[in-house]
C-alpha atoms as one frame of an Amber mdcrd trajectory, in Angstrom:
protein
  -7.430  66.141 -79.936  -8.714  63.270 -77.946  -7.332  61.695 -74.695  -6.036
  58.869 -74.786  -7.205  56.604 -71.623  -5.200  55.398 -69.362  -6.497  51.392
 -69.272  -5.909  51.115 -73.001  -8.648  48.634 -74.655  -7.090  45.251 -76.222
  -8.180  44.201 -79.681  -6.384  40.718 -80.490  -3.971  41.202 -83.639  -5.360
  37.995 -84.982  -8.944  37.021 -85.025  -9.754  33.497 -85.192 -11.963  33.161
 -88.683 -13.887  30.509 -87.248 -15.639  29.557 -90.727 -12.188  28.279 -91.916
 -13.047  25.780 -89.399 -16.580  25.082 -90.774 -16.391  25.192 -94.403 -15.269
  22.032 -95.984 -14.689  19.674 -99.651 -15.334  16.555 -97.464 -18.587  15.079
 -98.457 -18.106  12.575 -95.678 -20.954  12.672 -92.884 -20.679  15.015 -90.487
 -20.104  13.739 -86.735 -19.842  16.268 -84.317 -19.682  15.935 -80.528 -20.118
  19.208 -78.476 -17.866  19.929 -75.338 -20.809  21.226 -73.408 -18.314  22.489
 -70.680 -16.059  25.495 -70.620 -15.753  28.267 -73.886 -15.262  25.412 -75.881
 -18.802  24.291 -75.320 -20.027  27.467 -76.326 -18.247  27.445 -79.257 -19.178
  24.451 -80.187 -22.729  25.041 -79.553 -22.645  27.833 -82.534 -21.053  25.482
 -84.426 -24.230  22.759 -83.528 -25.851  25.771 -84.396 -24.301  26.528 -87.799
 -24.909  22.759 -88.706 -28.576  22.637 -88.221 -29.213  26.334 -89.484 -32.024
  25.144 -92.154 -32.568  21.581 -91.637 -36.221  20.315 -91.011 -38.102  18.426
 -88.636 -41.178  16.781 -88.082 -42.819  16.960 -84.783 -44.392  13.668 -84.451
 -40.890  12.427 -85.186 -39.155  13.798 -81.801 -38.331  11.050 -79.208 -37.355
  10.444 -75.686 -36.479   7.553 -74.141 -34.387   7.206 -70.721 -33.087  10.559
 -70.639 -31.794  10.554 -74.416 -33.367  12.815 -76.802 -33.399  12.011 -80.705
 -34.241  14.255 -83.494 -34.394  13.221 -87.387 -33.820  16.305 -89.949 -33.330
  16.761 -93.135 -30.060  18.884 -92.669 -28.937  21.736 -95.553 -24.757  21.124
 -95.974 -24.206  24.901 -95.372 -20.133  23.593 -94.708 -20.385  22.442 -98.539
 -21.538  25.434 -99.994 -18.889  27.810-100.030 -16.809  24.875-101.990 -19.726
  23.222-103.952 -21.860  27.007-104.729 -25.061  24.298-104.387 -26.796  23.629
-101.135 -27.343  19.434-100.886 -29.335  17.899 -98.027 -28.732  14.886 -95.787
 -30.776  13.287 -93.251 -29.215  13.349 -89.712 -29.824  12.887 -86.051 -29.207
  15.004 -82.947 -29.295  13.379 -80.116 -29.060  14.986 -76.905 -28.023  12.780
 -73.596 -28.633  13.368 -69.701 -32.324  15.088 -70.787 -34.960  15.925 -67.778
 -37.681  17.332 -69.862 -38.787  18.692 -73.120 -41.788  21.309 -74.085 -42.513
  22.096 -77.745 -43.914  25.595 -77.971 -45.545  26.052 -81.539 -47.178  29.373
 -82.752 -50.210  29.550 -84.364 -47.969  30.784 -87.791 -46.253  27.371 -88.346
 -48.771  25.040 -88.530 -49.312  23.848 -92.049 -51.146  20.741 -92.539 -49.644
  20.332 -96.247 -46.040  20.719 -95.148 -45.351  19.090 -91.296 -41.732  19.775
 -91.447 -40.187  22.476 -88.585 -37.180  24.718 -90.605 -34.817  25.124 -87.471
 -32.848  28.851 -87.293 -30.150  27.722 -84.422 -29.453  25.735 -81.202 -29.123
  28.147 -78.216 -27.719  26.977 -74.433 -28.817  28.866 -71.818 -27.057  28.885
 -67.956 -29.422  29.857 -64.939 -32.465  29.184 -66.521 -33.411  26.481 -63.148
 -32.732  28.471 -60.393 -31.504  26.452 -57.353 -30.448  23.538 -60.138 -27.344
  22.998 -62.170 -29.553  22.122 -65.284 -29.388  24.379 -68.352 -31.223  24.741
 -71.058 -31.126  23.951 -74.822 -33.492  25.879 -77.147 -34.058  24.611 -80.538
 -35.442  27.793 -82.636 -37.422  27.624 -85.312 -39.639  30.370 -87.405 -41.491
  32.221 -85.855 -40.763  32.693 -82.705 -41.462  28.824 -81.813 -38.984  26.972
 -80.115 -37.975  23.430 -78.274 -37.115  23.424 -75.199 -35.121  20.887 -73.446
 -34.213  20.941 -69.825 -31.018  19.141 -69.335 -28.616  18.154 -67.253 -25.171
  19.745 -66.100 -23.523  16.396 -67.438 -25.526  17.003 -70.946 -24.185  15.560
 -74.230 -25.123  16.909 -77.931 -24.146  15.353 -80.684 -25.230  15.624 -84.449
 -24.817  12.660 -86.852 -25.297  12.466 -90.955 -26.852   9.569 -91.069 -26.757
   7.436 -94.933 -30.259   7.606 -96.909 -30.113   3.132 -95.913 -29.033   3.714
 -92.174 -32.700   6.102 -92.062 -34.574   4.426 -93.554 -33.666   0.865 -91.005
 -34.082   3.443 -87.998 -37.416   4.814 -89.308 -38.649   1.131 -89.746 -37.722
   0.258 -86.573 -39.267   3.053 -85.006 -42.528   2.365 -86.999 -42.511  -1.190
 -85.972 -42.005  -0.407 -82.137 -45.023   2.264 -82.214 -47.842  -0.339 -83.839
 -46.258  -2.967 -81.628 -47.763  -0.967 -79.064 -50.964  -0.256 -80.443
């Protein structure tokens, strides 16, 4: 017969099922700010995480300008699926706030010249990584084994936004227009 130990181990009665959180019948655009402080931020960085699981990027489409970093995808509505049993698409934005620096480490694997677009596998924060700093950092992953890499700081803001097809398409124009306005 086993011992029992003194310091017994605690297993809450009730565990939170988070994805009753997640799933969803809206098919309103998502718009979800991350409390990047605290267990809550955390949390809601797996849910960031959960949210972008699938969607696509394009690399020449990444931008930074005065600190605030902007991503277009093309994001897969896993919250939809469990309701809908079809996987739809949407193009949205995360945008990411109070950003130092950014590296983009590709492996030799991804590149495809006939298909640009990045397929992301999760958002990752990650405490310590500056030693002597209070910046963090935020990995974007992607397949196989590439990743973004954003060095942020403390104060840091994520937020990702559905955007409509017509709202795109105006910021994509605009974009376009500032770049050759350069040229």
């Amino acid at each position: 017969m086993a011992k029992k130990s003194k310091s017994a181990e605690y297993q809450p009665a009730n565990m939170v099922d988070f994805g009753t959180s997640f799933h969803t019948t809206s098919l309103a655009p998502v718009l979800y700010e991350a409390r990047c402080w605290g267990a809550n931020g955390l949390h809601d960085i797996v849910f960031i995480s959960s949210y972008v699981h699938d969607a696509t990027f394009r690399a020449d489409e990444i931008r930074l300008r005065r600190g605030t970093f902007s991503l277009s995808l093309e994001r897969a509505r896993w919250e939809l699926f469990k309701h809908l049993n079809e996987l739809l698409a949407t193009p949205s934005q995360l945008i990411i706030t109070g950003v130092v620096s950014y590296s983009l480490e590709l492996s030799n694997q991804i590149l495809n010249p006939l298909d640009p677009s990045l397929p992301i596998t999760g958002v990752r924060m990650i405490h310590h990584a500056f030693p002597g700093t209070y910046d963090v950092e935020v990995a974007i992953d992607f397949i196989f084994d590439s990743k973004l890499r954003l060095r942020v700081r403390s104060d840091f803001a994520l937020t990702l936004r559905d955007m409509l097809p017509e709202k795109r398409k105006a910021v994509q124009r605009k974009q376009k227009a500032k770049v050759q306005s350069r040229k």
